[in-house]
KEKOL-763528 format. One record per atom (N, C-alpha, C): residue in three letters; atom name; x, y, z. Coordinates in Angstrom, 2 decimals. Layout:
residues N
- code | site | X | Y | Z
- Ala | CA | X | Y | Z
...
This chain:
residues 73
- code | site | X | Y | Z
- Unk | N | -20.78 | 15.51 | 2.06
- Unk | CA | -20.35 | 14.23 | 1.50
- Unk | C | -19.03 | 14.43 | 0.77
- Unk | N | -17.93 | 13.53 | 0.93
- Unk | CA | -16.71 | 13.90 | 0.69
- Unk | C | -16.50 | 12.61 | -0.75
- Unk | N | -15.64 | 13.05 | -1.51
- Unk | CA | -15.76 | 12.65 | -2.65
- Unk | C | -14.60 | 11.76 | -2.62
- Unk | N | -14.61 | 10.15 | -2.56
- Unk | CA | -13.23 | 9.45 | -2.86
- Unk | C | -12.60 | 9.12 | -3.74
- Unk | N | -11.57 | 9.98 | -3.92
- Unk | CA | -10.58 | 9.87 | -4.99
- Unk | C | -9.89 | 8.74 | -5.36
- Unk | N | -9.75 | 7.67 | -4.66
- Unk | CA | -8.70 | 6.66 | -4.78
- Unk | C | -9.86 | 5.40 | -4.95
- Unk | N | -10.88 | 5.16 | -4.61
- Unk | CA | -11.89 | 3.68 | -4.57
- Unk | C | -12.27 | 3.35 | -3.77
- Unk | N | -11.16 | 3.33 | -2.49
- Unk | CA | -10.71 | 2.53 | -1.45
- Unk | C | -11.59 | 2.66 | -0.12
- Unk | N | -12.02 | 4.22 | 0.29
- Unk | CA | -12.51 | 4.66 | 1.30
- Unk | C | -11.05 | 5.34 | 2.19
- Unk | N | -11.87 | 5.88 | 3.58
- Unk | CA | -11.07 | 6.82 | 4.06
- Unk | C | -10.19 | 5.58 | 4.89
- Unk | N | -8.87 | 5.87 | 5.06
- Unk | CA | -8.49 | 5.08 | 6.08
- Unk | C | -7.71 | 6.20 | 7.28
- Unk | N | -7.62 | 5.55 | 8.56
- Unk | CA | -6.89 | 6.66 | 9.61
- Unk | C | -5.58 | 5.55 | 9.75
- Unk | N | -4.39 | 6.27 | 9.67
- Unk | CA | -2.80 | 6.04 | 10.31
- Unk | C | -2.87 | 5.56 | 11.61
- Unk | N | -2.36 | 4.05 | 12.24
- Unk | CA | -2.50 | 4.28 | 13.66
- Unk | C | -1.25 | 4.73 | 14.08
- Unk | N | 0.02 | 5.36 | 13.17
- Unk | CA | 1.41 | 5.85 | 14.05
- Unk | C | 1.06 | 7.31 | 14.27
- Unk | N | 0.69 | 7.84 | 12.66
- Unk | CA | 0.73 | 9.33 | 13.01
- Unk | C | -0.19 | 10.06 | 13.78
- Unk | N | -1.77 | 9.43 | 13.38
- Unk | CA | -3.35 | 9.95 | 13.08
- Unk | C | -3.65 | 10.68 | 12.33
- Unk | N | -3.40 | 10.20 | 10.87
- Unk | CA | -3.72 | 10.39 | 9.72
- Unk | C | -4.91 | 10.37 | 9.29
- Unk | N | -6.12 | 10.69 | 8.84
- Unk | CA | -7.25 | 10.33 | 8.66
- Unk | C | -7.35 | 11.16 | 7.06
- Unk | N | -7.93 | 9.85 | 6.11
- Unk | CA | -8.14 | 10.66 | 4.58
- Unk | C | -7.75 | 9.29 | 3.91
- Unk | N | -7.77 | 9.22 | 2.03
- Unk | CA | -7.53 | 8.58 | 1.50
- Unk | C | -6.13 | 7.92 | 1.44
- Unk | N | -5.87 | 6.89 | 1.35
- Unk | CA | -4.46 | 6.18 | 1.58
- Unk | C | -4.06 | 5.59 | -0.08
- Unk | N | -3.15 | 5.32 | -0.81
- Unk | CA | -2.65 | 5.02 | -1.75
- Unk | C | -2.30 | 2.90 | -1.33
- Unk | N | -2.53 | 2.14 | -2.23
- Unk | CA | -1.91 | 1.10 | -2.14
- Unk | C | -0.81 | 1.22 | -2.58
- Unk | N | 0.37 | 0.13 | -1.71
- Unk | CA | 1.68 | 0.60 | -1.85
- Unk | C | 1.97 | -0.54 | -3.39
- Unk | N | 1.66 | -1.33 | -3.39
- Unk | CA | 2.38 | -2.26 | -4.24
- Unk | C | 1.52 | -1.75 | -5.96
- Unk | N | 0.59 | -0.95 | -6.18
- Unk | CA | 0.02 | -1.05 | -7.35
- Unk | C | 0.27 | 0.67 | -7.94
- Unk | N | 0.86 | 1.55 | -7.00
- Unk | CA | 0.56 | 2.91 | -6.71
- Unk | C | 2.06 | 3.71 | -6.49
- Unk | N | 3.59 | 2.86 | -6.06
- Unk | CA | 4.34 | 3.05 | -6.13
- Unk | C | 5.28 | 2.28 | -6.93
- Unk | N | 6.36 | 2.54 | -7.45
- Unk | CA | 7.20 | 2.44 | -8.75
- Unk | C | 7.96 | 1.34 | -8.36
- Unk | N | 9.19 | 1.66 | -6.95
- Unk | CA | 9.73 | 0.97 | -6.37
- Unk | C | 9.09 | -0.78 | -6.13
- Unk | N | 8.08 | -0.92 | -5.42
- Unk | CA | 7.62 | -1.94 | -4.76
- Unk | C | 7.51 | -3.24 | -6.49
- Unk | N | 7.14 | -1.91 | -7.32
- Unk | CA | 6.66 | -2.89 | -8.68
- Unk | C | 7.96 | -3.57 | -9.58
- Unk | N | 9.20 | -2.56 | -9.64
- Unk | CA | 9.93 | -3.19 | -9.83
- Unk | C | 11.06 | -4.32 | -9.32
- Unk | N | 10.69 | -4.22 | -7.93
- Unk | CA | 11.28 | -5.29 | -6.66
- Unk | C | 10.21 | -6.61 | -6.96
- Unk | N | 8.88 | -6.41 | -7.27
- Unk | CA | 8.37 | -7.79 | -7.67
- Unk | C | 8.70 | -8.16 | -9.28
- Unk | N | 8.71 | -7.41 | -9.87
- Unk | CA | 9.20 | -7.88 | -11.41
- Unk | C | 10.24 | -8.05 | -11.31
- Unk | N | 11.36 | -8.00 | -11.10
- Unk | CA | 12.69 | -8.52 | -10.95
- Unk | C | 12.93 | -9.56 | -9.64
- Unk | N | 12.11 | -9.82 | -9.12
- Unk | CA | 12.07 | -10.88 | -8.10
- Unk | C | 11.41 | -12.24 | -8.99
- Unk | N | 10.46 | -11.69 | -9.88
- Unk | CA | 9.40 | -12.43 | -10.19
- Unk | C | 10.53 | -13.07 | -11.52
- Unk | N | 11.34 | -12.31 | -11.91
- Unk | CA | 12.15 | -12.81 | -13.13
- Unk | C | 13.01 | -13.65 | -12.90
- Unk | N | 13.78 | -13.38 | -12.13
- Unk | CA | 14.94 | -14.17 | -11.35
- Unk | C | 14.82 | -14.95 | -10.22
- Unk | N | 14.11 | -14.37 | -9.56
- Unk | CA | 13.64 | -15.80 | -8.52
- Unk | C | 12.17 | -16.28 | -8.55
- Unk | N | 11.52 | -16.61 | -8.75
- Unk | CA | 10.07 | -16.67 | -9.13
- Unk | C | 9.78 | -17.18 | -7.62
- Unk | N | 10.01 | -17.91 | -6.96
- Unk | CA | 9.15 | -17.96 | -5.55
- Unk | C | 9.31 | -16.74 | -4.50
- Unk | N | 10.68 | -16.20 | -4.65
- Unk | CA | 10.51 | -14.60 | -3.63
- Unk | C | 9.88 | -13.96 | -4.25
- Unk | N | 10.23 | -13.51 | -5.73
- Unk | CA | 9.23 | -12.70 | -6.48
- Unk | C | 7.55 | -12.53 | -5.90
- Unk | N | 6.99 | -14.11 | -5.76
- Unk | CA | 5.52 | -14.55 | -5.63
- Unk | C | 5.35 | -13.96 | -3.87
- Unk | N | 6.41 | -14.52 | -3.28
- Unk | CA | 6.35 | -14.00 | -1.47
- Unk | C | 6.19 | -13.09 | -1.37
- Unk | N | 6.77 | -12.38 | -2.47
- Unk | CA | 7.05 | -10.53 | -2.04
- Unk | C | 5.57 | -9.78 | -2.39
- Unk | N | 5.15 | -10.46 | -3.32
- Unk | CA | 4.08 | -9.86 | -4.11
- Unk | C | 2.51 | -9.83 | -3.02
- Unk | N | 2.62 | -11.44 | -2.66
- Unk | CA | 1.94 | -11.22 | -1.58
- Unk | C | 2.02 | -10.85 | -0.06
- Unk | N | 2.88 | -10.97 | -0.01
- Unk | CA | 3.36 | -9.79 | 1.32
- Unk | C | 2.78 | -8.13 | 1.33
- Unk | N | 2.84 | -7.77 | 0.07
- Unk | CA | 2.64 | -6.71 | -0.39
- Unk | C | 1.32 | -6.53 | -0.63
- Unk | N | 0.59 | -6.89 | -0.92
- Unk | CA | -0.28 | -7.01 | -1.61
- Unk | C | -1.19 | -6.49 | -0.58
- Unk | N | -2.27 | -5.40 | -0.97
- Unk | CA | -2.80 | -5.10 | -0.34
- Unk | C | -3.50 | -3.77 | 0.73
- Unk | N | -1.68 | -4.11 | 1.09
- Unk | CA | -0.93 | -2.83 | 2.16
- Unk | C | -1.23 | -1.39 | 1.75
- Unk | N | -1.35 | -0.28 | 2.80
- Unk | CA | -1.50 | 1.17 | 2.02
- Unk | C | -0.70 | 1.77 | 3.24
- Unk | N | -0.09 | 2.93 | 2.29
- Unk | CA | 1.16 | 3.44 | 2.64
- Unk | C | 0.38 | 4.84 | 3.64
- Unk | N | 0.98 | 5.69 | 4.53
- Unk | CA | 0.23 | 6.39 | 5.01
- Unk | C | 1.14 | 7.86 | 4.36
- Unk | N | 0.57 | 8.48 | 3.38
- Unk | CA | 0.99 | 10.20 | 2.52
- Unk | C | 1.69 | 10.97 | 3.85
- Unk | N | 1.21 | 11.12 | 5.12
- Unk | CA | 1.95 | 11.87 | 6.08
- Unk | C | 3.58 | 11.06 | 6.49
- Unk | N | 2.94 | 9.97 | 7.25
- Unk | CA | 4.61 | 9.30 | 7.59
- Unk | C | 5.54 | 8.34 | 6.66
- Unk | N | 4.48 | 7.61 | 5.92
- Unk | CA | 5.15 | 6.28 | 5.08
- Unk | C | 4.87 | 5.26 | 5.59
- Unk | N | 3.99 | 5.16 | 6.86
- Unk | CA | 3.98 | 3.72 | 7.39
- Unk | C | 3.05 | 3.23 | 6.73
- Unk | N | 3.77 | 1.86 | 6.30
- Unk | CA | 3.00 | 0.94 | 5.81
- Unk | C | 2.77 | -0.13 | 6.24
- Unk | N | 1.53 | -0.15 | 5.80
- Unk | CA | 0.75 | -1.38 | 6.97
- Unk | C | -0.42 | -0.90 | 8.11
- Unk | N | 0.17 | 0.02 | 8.46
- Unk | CA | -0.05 | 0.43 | 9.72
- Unk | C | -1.62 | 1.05 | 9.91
- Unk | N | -2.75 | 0.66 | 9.51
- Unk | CA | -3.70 | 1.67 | 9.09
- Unk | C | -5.21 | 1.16 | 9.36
- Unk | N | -6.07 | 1.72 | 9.60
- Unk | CA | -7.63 | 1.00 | 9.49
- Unk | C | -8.57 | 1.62 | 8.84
- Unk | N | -9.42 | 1.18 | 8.53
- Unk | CA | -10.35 | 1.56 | 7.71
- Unk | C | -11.42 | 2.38 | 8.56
- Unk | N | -11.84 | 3.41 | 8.08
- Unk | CA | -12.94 | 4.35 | 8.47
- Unk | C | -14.13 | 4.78 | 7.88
- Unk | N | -15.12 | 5.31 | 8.49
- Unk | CA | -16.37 | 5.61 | 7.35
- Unk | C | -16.30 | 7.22 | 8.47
């Protein structure tokens, strides 16, 4: 029994075939958070687009693709 570090469960990469825990990109990286807080300051409806666009998504630790991913048991 493998122990999940992140909450989330295992997800597999469909670019690379990644298989293991995945990071959410928008709550988990620095970049994505300050592109919605300064979206969210100055433009408040891209700010809100961006946020949910984002929202969600998990980045894959081997390539970077994001989005790109499914869930596994």
């Amino acid at each position: 029994m493998s122990i999940n570090w992140y909450g989330k469960g295992n997800r597999r990469c469909l670019i690379c075939g990644y298989k293991g825990p995945m990071k959410t990109w928008l709550s988990n990286y620095s970049l994505p958070q300050l592109i919605a807080l300064i979206g969210l300051l100055c433009y408040f409806i891209p700010g809100v687009i961006f946020i949910l666009w984002g929202w969600g998504k998990y980045k894959c630790p081997d390539c970077g693709a994001l989005g790109k991913n499914k869930k596994y048991d």
